[in-house]
C-alpha positions as CSV (number, residue, x, y, z in Angstrom):
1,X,-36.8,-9.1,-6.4
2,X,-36.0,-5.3,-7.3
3,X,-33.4,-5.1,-4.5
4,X,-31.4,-8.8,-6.2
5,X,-31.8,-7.2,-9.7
6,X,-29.9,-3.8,-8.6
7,X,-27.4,-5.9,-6.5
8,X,-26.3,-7.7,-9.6
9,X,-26.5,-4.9,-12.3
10,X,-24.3,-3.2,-9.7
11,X,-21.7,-6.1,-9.4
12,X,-21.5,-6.2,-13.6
13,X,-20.7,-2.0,-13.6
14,X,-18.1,-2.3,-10.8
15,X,-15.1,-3.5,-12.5
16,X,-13.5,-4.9,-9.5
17,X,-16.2,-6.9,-9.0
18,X,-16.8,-8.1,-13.0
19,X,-12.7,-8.9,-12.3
20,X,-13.5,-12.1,-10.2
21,X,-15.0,-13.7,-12.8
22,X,-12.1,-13.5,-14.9
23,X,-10.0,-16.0,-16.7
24,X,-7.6,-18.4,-14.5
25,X,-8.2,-18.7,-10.8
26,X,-7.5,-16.5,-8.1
27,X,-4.5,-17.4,-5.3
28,X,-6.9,-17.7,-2.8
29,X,-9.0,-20.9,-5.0
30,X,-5.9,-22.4,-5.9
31,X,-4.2,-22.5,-2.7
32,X,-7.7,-23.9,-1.4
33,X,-7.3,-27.0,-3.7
34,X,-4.2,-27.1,-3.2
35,X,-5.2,-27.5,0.5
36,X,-8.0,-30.3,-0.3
37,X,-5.8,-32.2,-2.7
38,X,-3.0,-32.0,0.3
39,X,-5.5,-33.5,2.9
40,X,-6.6,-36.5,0.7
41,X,-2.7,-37.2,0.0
42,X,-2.5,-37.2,4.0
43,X,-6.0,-39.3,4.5
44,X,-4.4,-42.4,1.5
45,X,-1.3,-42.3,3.8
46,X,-2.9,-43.1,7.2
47,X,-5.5,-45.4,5.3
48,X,-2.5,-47.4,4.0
49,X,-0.5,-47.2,6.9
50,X,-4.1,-48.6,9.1
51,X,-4.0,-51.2,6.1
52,X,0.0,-52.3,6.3
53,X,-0.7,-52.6,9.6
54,X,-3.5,-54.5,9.6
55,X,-2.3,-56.9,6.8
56,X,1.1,-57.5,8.8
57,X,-0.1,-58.0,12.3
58,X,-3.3,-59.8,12.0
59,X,-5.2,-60.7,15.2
60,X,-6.0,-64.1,15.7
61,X,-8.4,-65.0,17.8
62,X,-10.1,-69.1,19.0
């Protein structure tokens, strides 16, 4: 509506705001990949370990 059209002409003149879409990534979005990537590392770990685990004491049951 007329209130979302002013809201983004306003956010194009206000340079600090026009600044976030700039080249490269901020700290803030790198540091939160960063973060992701770090958890997956940590979820393959305990998802091998479960697996090595698994593989070298297997239940056997009759």
């Amino acid at each position: 509506t007329g209130l979302t059209a002013a809201v983004l002409t306003a956010s194009m003149v206000i340079p600090e705001v026009a600044e976030a879409a700039g080249p490269g990534i901020s700290p803030s979005l790198k540091n939160f990949l960063l973060s992701i990537a770090a958890g997956g590392a940590v979820v393959v770990a305990i998802v091998g370990a479960v697996i090595g685990v698994s593989n070298f004491d297997p239940v056997k049951r009759s």
